[in-house]
C-alpha atoms as one frame of an Amber mdcrd trajectory, in Angstrom:
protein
   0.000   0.000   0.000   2.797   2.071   0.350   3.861   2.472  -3.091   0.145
   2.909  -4.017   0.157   6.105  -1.492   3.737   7.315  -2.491   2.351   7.076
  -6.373  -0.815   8.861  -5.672   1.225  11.665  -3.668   3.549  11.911  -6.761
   0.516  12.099  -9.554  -1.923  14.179  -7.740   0.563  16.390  -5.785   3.373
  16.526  -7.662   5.260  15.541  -4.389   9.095  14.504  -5.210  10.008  10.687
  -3.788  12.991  11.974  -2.126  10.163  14.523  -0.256   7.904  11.349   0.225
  10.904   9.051   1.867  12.190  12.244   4.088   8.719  12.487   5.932   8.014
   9.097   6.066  11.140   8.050   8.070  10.585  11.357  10.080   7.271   9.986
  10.882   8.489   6.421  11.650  11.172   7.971  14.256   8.240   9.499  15.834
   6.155   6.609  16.971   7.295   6.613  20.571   5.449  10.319  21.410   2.954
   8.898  19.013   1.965   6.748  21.499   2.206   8.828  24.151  -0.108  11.713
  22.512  -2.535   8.613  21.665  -2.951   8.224  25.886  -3.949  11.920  26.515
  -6.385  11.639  24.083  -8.101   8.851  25.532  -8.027  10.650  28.385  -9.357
  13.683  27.039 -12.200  11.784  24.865 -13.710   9.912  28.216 -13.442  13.412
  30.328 -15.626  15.760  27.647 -18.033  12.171  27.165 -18.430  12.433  30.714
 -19.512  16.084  30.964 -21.926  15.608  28.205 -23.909  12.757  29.874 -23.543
  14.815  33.087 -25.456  18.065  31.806 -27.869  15.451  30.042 -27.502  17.044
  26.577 -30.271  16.031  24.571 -32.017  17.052  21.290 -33.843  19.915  22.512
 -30.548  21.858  23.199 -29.758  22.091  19.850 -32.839  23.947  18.913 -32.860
  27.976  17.877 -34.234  30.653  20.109 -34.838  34.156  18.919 -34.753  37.802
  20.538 -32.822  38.731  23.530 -32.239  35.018  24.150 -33.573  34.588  27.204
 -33.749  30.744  28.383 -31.844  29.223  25.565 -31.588  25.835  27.197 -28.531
  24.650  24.493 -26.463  27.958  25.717 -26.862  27.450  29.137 -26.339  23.565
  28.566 -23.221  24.197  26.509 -22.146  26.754  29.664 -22.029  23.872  31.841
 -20.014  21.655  30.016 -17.539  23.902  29.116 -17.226  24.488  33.182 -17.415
  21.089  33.891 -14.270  19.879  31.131 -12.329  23.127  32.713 -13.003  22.407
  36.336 -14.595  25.859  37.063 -17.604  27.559  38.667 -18.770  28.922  35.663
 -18.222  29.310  31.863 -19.329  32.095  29.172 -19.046  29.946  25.576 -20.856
  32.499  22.883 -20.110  32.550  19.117 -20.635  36.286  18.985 -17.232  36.206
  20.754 -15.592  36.723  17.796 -11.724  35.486  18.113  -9.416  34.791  20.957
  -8.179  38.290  21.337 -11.908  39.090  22.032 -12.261  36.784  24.687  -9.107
  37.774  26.763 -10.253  41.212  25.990 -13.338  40.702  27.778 -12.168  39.053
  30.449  -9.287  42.000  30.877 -11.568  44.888  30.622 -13.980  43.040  32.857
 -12.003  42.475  35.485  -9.945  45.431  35.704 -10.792  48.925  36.719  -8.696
  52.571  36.583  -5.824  52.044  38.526  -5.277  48.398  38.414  -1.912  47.197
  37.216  -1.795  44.066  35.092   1.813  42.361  34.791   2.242  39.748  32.094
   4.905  37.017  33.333   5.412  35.210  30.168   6.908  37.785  28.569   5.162
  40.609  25.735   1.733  39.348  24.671   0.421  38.421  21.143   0.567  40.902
  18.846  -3.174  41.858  18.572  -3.552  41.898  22.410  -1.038  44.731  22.149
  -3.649  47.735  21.198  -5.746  45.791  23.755  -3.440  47.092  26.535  -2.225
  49.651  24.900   1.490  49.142  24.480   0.515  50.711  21.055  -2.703  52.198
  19.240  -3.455  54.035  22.200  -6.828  56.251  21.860  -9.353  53.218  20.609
 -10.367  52.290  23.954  -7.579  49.695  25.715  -6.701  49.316  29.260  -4.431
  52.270  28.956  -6.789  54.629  28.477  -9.192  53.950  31.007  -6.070  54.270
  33.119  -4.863  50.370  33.847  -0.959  50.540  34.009   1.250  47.438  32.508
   4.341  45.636  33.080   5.590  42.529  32.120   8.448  40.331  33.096  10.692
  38.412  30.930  10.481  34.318  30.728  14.031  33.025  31.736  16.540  31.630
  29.459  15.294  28.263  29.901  11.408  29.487  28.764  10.345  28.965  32.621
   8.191  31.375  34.256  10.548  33.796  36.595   8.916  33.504  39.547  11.804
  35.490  42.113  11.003  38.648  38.839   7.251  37.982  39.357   7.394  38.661
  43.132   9.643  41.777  42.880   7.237  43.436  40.231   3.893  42.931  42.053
   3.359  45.415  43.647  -0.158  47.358  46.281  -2.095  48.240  42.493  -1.460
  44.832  40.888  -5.138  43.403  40.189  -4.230  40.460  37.859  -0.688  38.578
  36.770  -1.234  36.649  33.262   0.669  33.915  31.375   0.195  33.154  27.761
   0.305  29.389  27.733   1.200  29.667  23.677   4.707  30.190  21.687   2.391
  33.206  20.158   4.748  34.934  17.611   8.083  34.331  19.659  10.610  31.621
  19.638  10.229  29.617  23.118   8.693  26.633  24.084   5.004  26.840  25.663
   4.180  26.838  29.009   3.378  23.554  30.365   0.627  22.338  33.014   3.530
  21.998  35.962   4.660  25.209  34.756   1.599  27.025  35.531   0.640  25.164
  38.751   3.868  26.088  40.000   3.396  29.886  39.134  -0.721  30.242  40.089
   0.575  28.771  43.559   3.759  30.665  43.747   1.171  34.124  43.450  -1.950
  32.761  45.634   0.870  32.417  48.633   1.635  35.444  48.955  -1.205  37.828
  47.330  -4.432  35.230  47.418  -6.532  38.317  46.035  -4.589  38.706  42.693
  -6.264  37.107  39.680  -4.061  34.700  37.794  -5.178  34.411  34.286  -4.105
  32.311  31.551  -4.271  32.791  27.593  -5.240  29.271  27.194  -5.192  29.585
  22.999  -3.854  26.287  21.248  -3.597  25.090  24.036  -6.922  22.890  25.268
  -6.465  19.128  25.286  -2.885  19.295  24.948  -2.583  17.380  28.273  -4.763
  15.931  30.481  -4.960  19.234  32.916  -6.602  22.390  32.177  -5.239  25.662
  33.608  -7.771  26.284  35.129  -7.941  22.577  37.163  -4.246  23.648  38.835
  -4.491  27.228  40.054  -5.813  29.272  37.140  -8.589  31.795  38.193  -9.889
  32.136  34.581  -8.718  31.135  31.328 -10.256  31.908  27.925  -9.758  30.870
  24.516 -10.758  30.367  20.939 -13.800  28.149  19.248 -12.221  28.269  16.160
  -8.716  26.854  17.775  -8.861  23.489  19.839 -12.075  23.083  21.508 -14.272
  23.747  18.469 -13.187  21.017  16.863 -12.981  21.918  13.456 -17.003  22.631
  13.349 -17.743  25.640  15.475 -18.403  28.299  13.518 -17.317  30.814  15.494
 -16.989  31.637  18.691 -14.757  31.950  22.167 -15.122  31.162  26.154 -13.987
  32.185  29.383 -13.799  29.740  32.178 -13.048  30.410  35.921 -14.908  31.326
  39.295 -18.023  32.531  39.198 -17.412  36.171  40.505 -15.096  36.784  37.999
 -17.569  34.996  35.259 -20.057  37.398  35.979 -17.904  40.322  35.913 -17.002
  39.589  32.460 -20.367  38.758  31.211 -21.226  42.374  32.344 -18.234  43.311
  29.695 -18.948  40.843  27.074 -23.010  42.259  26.774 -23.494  45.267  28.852
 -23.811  46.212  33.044 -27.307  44.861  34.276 -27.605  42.270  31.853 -24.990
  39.934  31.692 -24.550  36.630  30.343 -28.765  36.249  30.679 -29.303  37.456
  27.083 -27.572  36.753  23.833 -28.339  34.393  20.715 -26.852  31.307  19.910
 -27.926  31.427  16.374 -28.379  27.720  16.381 -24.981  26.850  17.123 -24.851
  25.083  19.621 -25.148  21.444  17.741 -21.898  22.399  15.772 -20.301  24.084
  19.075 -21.061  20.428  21.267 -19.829  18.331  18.664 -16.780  20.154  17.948
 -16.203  20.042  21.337 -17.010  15.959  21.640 -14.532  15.381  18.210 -11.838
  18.219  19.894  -9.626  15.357  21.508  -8.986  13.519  18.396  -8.430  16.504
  16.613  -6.011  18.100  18.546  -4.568  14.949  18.483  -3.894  14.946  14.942
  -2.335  18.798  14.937   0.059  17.713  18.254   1.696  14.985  15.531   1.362
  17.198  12.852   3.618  20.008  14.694   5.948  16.724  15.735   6.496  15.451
  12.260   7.135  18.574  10.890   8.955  19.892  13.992  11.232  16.486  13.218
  11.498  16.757   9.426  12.673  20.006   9.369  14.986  19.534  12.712  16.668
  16.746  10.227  17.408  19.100   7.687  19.034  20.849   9.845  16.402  24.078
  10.277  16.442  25.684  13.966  12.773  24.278  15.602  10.704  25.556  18.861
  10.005  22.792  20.545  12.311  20.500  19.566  10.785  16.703  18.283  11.393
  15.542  22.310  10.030  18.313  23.619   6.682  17.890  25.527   4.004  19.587
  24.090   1.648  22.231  25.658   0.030  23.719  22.408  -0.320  22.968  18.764
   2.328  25.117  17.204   5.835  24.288  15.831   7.803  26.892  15.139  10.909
  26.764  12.076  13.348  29.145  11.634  13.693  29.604   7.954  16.292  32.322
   7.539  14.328  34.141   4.667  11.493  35.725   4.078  11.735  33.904   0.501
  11.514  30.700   2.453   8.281  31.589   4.324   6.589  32.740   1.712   6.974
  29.361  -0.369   6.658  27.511   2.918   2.960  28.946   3.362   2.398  28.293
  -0.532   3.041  24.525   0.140   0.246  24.636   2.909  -2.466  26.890   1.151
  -1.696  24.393  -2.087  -2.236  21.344   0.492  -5.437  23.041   1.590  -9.436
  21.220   0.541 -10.674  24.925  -0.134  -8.699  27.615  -1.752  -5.860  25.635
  -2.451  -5.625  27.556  -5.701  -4.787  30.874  -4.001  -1.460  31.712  -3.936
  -0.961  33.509   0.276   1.786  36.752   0.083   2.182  39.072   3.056  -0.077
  41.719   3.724  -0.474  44.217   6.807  -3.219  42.436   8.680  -5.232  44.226
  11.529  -3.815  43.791  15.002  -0.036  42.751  13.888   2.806  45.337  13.666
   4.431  43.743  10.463   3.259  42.638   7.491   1.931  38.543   7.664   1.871
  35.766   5.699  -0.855  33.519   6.153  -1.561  30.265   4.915  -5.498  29.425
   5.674  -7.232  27.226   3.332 -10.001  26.355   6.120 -13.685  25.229   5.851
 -13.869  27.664   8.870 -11.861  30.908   7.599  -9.312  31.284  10.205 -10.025
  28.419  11.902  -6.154  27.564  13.045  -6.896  24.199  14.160  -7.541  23.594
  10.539  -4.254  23.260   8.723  -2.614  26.442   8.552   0.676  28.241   8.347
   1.557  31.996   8.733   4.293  34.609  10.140   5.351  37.690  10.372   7.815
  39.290   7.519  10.845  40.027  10.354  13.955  38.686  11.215  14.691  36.110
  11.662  12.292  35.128   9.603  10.043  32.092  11.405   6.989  30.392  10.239
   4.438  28.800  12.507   2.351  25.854  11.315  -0.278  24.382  13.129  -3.335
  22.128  12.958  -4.905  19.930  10.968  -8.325  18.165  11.380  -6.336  14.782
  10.835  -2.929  13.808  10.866  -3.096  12.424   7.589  -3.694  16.275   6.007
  -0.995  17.602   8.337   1.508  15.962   7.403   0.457  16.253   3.576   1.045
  20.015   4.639   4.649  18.928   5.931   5.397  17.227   2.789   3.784  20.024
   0.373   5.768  22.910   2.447   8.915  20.677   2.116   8.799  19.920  -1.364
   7.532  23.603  -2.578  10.753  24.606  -0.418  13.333  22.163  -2.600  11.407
  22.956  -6.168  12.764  26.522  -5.366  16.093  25.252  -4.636  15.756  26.762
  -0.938  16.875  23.435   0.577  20.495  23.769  -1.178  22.731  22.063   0.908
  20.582  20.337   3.291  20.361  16.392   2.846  17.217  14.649   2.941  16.562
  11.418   4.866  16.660   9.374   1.780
């Protein structure tokens, strides 16, 4: 059967043999963490199972309400699975949350109030959280301006959190420390579960009243833990990353104690009303069973990001995490040296791609990002990143991050396409292939 697939790849994708036999032994080098990715999710499939027999989700919750959306049984049913998989008090899961960088705005603007300080410890956050806080783009409404003073301290060399820096910034205004579990557009490793424990107990210790928050993007299901289940006073997220599955629409959450929950919900609609009114638009069928496939599939993206994190490591391309690195989000980061490089890196994706695989992706200066980005998206779900996708910023030193895939089988066609687009172009001069 293998020559059948290796044929096929070679007729309909125009995929070079020596391409073909480079991935494959990659992949067969691999089957160790394989097996080891396989376990959490199991684990991961029984725990969301579980929450939906809990909340008895039936038929009826998939059904559409219209108005203010008072009593829509499927939101408030979806609400309490969401808490129950995160091991919190309360949830807020809404598809007019539109992104990720909604959903941590939200829950920043909700919780904090003129003359707060909020201190990220992982570092500078993602680039379109930036105008959010208002390192830049002051005067459109961030934290800044409604008088909420920043900091942040610097991950150590090693990528662990620096908890002796953490202690010497907070400070009598600090409301709310924050770690963004994700790589994000920088070249470390993510934070992993026993990192965070370690930091959301470190704080608690000594200053039980400041929030701990965590940036839980492309990160959900990556382990067995949430956050949120080892110290974490609210997380938040994406639909349209992990724990949509591929089939959510749209959509974020926020997770964490109740207090906080409603707090935000007073952000996220308006003060007095709260998380009791808002449409679901009928989406709560495709949000649930996202949610019940969102194991497997960030199953498949984890050895997606391995394979290619160990096909390019061969070739010997600089990659965050490294192949024996364990994994806390989807993303595997290659240093390609060239903006040249990227570009026809993210062409080998977008070609690999079921819809717009005819569209050739060049950089462009995208809302929210300080330098122009390529983006490789050909989604079902546009800019749904646990689809297979590929993107990066046009800077020094020039990296590319690829990530998902709703199977493993299409992610690591993506691995192969980027590779062999790369050696068509004659980028991969020099560098021998595993043949």
């Amino acid at each position: 059967m293998k020559n059948e697939i290796q044929q096929l790849l070679a007729e309909k994708y125009s995929i070079e043999d020596a391409v073909i036999r480079h991935v494959e032994v990659c992949g067969e080098q691999l089957s160790r963490r394989f097996s080891a990715q396989d376990e959490i999710r199991e684990y991961n499939q029984y725990k969301v199972l579980s929450a939906l027999q809990k909340n008895r989700i039936a038929d009826m919750h998939f059904g559409w309400t219209t108005g203010y959306g008072y009593d829509d049984a499927g939101r408030e049913a979806t609400e309490r699975v969401y808490a129950e998989i995160f091991g919190t008090e309360a949830a807020l899961v809404r598809p007019t949350i539109v992104n990720g960088t909604h959903a941590l705005a939200i829950t920043l603007m909700g919780l904090l109030r003129p003359g707060d300080e909020l201190i990220y410890c992982s570092g500078g956050p993602y680039d379109t959280l930036e105008e959010v806080i208002g390192i830049r783009g002051r005067g459109k409404g961030s934290l800044a301006d409604y008088g909420v003073t920043y900091r942040q301290v610097e991950l150590k060399a090693d990528g662990s959190i620096d908890l002796d820096s953490v202690a010497a910034a907070i400070g009598p205004s600090t409301r709310m420390v924050c770690v963004q579990r994700s790589t994000g557009y920088s070249w470390r490793k993510a934070l992993t579960i026993p990192q965070i424990a370690e930091w959301a107990s470190f704080v608690h210790k000594e200053h039980p009243d400041i929030i701990c928050m965590v940036d839980n993007c492309y990160g959900e299901f990556t382990d067995i833990r949430e956050p949120s289940e080892v110290g974490a006073d609210v997380i938040a997220g994406s639909l349209i990353k992990n724990p949509g599955g591929g089939l959510a629409l749209s959509g974020g959450y926020v997770c964490g104690r109740e207090d906080l929950i409603e707090k935000i919900s007073y952000r996220m609609t308006c003060p007095g009303i709260g998380a009791e009114c808002g449409l679901t638009f009928g989406q709560t069928r495709a949000m649930l069973q996202g949610l019940f496939l969102a194991p497997s599939v960030v199953n498949s993206a984890v050895k997606g990001a391995l394979l290619c994190g160990q096909a390019y490591s061969a070739l010997g391309y600089g990659v965050c995490p490294e192949p024996e690195t364990v994994r806390s989000d989807i993303i595997q980061a290659v240093r390609l040296e060239s903006g040249e490089a990227v570009v026809a890196f993210c062409e080998g994706i977008q070609a690999a791609a079921p819809v717009d695989s005819f569209v050739r992706p060049e950089p462009w200066a995208m809302p929210g990002y300080e330098d122009p980005v390529v983006m490789a998206a050909g989604a079902f779900v546009q800019g749904s990143s646990i689809e297979l996708s590929a993107d990066g910023p046009m800077r020094e030193p020039f990296i590319v991050y690829f990530q998902g895939g709703l199977t493993y089988e299409h992610s690591k066609l993506g691995v192969m396409n980027s590779l062999n687009r790369l050696y068509r172009k004659g980028l991969l001069k020099g560098r021998g292939l595993c043949v």
